[in-house]
mmCIF file of the C-alpha atoms, coordinates in Angstrom:
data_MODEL
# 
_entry.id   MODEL 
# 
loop_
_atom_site.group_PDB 
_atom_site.id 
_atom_site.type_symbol 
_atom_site.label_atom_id 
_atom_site.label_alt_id 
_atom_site.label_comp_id 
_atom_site.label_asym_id 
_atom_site.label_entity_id 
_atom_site.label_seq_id 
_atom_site.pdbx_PDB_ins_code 
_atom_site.Cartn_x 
_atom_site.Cartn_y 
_atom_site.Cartn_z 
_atom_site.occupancy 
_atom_site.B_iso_or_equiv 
_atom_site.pdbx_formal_charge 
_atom_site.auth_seq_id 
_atom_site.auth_comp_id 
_atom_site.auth_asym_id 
_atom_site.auth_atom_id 
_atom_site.pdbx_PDB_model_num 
ATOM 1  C CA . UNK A 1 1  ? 0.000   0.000  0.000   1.00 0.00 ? 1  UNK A CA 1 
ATOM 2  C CA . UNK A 1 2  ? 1.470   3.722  -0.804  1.00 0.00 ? 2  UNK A CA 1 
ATOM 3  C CA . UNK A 1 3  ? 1.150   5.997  2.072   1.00 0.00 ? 3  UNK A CA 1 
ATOM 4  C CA . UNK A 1 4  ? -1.168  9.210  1.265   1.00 0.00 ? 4  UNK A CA 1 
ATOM 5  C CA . UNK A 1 5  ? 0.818   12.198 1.996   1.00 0.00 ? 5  UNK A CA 1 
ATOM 6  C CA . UNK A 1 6  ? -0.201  15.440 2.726   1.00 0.00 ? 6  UNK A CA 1 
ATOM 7  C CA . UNK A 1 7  ? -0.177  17.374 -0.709  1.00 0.00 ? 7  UNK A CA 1 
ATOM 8  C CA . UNK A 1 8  ? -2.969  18.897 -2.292  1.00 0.00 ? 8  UNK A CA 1 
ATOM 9  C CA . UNK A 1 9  ? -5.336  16.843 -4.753  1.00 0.00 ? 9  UNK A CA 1 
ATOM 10 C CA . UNK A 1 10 ? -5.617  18.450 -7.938  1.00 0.00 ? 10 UNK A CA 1 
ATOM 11 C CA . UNK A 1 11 ? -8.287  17.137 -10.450 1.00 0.00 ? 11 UNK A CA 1 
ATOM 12 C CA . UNK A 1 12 ? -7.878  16.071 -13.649 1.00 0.00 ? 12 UNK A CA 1 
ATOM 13 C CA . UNK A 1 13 ? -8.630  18.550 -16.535 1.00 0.00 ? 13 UNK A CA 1 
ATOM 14 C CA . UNK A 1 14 ? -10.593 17.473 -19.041 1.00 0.00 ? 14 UNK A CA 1 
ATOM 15 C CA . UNK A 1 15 ? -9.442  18.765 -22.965 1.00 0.00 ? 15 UNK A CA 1 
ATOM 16 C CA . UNK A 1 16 ? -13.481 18.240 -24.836 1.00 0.00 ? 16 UNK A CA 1 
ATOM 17 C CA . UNK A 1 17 ? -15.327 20.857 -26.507 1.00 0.00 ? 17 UNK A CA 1 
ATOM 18 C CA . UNK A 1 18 ? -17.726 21.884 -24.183 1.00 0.00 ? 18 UNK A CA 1 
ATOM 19 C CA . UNK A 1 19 ? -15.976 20.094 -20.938 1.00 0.00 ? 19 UNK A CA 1 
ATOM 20 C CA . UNK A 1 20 ? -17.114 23.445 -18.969 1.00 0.00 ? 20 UNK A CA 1 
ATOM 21 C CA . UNK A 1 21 ? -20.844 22.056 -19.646 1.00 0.00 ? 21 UNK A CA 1 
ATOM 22 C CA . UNK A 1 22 ? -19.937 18.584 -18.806 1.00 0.00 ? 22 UNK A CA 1 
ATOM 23 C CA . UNK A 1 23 ? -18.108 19.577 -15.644 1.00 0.00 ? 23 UNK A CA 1 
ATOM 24 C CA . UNK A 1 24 ? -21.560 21.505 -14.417 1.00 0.00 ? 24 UNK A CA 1 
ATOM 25 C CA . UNK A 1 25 ? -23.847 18.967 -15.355 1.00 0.00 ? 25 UNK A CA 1 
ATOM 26 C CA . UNK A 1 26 ? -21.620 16.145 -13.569 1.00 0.00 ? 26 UNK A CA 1 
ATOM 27 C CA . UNK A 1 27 ? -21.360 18.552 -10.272 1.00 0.00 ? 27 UNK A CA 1 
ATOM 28 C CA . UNK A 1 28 ? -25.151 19.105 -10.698 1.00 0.00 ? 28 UNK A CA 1 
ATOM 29 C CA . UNK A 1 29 ? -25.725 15.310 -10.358 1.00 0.00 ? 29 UNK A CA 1 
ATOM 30 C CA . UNK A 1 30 ? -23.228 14.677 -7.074  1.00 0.00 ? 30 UNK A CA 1 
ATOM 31 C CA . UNK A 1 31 ? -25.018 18.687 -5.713  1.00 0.00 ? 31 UNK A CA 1 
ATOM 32 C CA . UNK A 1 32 ? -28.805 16.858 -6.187  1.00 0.00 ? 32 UNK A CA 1 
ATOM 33 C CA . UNK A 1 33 ? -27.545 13.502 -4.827  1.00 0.00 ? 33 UNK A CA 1 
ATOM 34 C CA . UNK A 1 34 ? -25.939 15.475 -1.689  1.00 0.00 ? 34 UNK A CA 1 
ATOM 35 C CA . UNK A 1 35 ? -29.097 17.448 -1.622  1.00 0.00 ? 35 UNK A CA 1 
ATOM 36 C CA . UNK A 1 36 ? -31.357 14.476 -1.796  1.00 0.00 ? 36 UNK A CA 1 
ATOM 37 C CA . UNK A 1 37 ? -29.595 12.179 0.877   1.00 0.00 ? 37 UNK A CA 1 
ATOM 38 C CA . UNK A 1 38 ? -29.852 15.282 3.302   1.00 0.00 ? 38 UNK A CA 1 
ATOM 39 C CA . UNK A 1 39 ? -26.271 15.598 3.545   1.00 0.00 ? 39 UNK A CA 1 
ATOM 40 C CA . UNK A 1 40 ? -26.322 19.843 3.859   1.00 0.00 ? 40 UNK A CA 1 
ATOM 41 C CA . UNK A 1 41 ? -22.863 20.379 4.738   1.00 0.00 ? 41 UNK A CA 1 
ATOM 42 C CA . UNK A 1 42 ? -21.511 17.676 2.309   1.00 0.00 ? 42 UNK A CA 1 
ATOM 43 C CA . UNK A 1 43 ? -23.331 19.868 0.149   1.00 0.00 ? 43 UNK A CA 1 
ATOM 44 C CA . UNK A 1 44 ? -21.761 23.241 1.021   1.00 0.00 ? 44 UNK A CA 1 
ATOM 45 C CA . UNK A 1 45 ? -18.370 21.861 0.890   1.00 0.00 ? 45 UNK A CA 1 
ATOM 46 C CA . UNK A 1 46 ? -18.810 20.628 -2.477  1.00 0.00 ? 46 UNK A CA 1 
ATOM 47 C CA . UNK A 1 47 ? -20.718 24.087 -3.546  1.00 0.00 ? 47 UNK A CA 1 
ATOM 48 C CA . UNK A 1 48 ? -17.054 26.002 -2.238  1.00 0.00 ? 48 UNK A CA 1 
ATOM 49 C CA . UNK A 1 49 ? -14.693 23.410 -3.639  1.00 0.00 ? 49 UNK A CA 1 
ATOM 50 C CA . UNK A 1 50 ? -16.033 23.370 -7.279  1.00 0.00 ? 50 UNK A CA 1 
ATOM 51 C CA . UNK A 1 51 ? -17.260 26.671 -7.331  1.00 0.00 ? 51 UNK A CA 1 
ATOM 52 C CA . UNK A 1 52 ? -20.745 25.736 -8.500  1.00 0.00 ? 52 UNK A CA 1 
ATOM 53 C CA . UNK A 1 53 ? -23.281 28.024 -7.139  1.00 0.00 ? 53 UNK A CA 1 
ATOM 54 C CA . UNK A 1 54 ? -26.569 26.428 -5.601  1.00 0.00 ? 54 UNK A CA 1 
ATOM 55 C CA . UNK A 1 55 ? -29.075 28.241 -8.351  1.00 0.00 ? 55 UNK A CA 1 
ATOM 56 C CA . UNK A 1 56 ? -26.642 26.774 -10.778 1.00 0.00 ? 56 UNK A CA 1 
ATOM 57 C CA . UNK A 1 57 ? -26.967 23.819 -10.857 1.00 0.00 ? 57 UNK A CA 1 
ATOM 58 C CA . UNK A 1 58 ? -28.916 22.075 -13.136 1.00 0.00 ? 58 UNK A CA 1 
ATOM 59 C CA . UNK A 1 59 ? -32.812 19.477 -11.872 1.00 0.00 ? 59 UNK A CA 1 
ATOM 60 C CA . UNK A 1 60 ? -32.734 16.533 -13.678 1.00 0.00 ? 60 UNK A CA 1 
ATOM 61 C CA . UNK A 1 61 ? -35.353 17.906 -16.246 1.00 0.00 ? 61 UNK A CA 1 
ATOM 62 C CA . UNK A 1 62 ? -32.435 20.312 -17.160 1.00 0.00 ? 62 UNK A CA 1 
ATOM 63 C CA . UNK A 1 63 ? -29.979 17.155 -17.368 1.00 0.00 ? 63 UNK A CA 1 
ATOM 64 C CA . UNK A 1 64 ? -32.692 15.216 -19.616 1.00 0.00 ? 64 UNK A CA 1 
ATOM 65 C CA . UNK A 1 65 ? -33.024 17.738 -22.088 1.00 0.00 ? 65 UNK A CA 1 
ATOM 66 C CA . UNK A 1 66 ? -28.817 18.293 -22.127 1.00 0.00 ? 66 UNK A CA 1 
ATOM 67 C CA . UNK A 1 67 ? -29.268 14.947 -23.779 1.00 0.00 ? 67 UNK A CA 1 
ATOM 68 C CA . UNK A 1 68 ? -31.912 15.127 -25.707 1.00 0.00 ? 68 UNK A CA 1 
ATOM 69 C CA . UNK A 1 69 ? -34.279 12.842 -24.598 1.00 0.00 ? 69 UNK A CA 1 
ATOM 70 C CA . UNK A 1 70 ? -38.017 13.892 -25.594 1.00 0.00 ? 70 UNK A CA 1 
ATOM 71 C CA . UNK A 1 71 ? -40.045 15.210 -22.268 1.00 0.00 ? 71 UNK A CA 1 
ATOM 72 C CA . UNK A 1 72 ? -43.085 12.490 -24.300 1.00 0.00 ? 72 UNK A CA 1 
ATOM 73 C CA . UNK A 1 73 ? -40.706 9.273  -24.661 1.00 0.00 ? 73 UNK A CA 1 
ATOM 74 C CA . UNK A 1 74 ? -41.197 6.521  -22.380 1.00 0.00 ? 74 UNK A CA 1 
ATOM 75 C CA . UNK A 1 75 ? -37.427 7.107  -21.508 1.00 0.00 ? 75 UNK A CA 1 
ATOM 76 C CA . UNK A 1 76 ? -37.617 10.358 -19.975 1.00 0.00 ? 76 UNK A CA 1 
ATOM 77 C CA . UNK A 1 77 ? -40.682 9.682  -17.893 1.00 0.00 ? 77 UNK A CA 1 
ATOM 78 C CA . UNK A 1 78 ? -39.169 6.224  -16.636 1.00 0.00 ? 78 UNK A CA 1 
ATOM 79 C CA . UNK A 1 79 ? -35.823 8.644  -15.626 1.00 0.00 ? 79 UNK A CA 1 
ATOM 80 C CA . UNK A 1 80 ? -38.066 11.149 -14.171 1.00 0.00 ? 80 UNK A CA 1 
ATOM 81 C CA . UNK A 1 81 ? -39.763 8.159  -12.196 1.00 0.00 ? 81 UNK A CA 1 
ATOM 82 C CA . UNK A 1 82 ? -36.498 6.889  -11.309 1.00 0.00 ? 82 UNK A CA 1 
ATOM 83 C CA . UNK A 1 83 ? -35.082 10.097 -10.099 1.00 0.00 ? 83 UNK A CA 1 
ATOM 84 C CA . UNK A 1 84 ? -37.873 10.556 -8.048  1.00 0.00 ? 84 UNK A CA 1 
ATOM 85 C CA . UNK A 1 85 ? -38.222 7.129  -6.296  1.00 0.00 ? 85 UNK A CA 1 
ATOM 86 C CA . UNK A 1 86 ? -34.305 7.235  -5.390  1.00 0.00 ? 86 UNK A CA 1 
ATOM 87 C CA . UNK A 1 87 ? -35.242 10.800 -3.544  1.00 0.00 ? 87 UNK A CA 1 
ATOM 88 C CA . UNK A 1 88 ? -38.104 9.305  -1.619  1.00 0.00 ? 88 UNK A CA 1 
ATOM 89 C CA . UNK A 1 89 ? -35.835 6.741  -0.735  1.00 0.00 ? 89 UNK A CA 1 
ATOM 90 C CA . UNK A 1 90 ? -33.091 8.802  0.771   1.00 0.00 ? 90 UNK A CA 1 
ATOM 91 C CA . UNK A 1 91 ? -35.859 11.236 2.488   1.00 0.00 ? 91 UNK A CA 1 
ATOM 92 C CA . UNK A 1 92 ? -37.004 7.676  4.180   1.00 0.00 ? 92 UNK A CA 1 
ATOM 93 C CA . UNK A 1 93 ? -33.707 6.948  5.125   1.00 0.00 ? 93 UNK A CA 1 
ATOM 94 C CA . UNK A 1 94 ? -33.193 10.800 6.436   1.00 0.00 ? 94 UNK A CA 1 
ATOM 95 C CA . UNK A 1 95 ? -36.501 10.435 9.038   1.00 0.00 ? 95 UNK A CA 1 
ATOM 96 C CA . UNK A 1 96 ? -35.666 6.718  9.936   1.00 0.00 ? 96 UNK A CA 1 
ATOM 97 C CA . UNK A 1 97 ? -32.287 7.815  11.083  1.00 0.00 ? 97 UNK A CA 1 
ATOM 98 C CA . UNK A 1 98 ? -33.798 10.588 12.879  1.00 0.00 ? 98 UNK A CA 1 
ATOM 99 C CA . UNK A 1 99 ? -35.852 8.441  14.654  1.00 0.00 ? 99 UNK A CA 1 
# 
């Protein structure tokens, strides 16, 4: 095993055409999981280490139609469906571990 010293991480950059876009939409999906699981100040680190601003950041309509999937196909509704059963799911985790 290599020992982890103390220097700072840098991440990787990325050299696409339009990697600014694909950097915001793949913060906006870790910011909306952090949201969803209840983890605030998980949340607010992430917001101050990537610079991504909270009104930024793109719902997963936004993401959807960044990749062109039609708001009428049966692919976007069962994504929409998806997205929103894995939030109930972490909002039922949130109040069971507050109970």
């Amino acid at each position: 095993m290599h020992r982890v010293t103390n220097r700072e991480l840098q991440p990787r950059s990325i050299s696409v055409e339009g990697s600014a876009l694909l950097i915001a939409a793949s913060n906006s999906l870790v910011a909306n999981h952090l949201k969803s699981c209840g983890y605030e100040c998980s949340r607010s680190v992430f917001f101050s280490e990537t610079g991504l601003a909270a009104e930024k950041v793109f719902t997963m309509q936004d993401l959807l139609e960044l990749l062109k999937i039609n708001p009428e196909s049966s692919l976007y509704k069962s994504l929409v469906g998806l997205f929103s059963f894995y939030n109930l799911l972490c909002q039922l985790t949130i109040t069971e571990q507050l109970s």
